[in-house]
N, C-alpha and C positions, 0 to 999 in steps of 0.2 A: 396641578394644572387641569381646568376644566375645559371641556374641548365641546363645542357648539354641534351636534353630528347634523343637526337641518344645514349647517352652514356646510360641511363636507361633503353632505350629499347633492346639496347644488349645486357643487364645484364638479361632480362626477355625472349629473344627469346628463349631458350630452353621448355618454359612454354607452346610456343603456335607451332601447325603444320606450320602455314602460318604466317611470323612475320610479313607478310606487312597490311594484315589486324587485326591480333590479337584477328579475333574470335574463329577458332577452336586450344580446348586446348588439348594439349597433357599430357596425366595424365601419360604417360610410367614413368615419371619421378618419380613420386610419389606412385608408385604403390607395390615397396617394404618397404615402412615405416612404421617400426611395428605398432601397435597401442594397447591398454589394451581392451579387450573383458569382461563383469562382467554380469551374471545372478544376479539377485533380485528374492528370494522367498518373501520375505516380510520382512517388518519391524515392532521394537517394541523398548517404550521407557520405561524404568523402574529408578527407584533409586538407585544411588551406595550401597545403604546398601543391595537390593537385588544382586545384581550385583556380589559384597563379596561372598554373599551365596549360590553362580552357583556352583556346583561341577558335577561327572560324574551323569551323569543318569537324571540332570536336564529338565527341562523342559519349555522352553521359548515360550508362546504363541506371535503369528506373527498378525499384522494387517489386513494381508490378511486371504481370509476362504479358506480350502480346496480346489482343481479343478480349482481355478483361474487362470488364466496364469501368466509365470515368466517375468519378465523384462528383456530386452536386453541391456545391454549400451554399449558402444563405445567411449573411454574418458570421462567418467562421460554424457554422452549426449544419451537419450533413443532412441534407431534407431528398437526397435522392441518388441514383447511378442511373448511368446511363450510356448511348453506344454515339458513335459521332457518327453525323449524317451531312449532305453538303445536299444545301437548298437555293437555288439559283446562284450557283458560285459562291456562297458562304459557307461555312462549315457552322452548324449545329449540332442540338443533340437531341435525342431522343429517348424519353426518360421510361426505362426498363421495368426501375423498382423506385418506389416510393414511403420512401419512412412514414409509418403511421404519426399520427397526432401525439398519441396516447405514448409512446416510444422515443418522439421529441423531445417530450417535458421529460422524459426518464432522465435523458442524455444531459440536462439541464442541472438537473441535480450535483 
C-alpha cells in the first residue's frame, strides 16, 4: 500500500502553527473539547449484603482518614489533589498538588 504523506500532512496542518516544520502545535483547536472533571474523597469496598442495607443516615467509612487531600481526575486520569474550599456558597477546590506533564504520559503507559 502506498500512502500519499502530502495528503496526510494536510489532513494534520490545522494541528501545527508552522506545517512546514510541524513542531509548534496549535491547541486553539482543541481547546473547546469538553472533558469530565471528578473529585475523589476516597474509596471503600464493602459486600452486597452490606450494600442492601445502606439506607438514609448511613454511614460508609472511606479509605482515606480525615484532612487528606481530594483527587482530581480529568477522564479517569489523576491530574491533581487538592483541599475543599466553599466560594459563595458552593464548595470548590483548591488545588494543593499538581501532577507534572512529564508524570501524566508516564501514568498513560
Amino acid at each position: 500500500m502506498n500512502i500519499d504523506n502530502s495528503a496526510l500532512r494536510a489532513a494534520f496542518d490545522p494541528l501545527t502553527a508552522d506545517s512546514q516544520s510541524g513542531t509548534d502545535l496549535n491547541l486553539d483547536v482543541i481547546l473547546d473539547v469538553p472533558v469530565s472533571l471528578s473529585l475523589e474523597v476516597g474509596r471503600a469496598r464493602i459486600p452486597i449484603r452490606n450494600l442492601l442495607q445502606l439506607n438514609q443516615g448511613s454511614v460508609v467509612e472511606l479509605e482515606r482518614a480525615a484532612g487528606e487531600p481530594l483527587d482530581l481526575y480529568v477522564n479517569g486520569t489523576l491530574i491533581a489533589q487538592g483541599e475543599v474550599v466553599v466560594v459563595n456558597d458552593r464548595f470548590g477546590v483548591r488545588l494543593t498538588d499538581v501532577v507534572s506533564p512529564a508524570e501524566r504520559i508516564k501514568r498513560l503507559r
